[in-house]
C-alpha positions as a printed NumPy array, in Angstrom:
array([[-12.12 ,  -6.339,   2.646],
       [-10.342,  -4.55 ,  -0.495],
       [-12.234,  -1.087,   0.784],
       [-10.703,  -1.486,   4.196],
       [ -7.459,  -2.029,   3.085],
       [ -7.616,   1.092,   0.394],
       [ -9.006,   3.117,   3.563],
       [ -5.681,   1.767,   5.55 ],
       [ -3.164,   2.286,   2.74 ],
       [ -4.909,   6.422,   3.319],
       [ -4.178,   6.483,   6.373],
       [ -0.626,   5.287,   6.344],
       [ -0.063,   7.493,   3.28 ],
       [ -1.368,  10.377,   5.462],
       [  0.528,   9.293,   8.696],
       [  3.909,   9.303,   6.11 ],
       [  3.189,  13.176,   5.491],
       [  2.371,  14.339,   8.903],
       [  5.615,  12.637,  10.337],
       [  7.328,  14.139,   7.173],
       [  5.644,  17.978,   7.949],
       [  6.745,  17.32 ,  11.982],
       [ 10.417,  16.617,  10.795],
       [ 10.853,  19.611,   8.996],
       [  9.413,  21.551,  11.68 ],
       [ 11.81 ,  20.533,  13.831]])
């Protein structure tokens, strides 16, 4: 279970800069 949530916690992390890159786009 503690991989799966390190593998989430990624993915948000990596969600958080993608909406960050879009915004400044913008």
């Amino acid at each position: 279970e503690e991989e799966i949530k390190e593998k989430e916690t990624k993915l948000e992390q990596a969600e958080h800069r993608v909406m960050n890159l879009s915004s400044q786009l913008k």
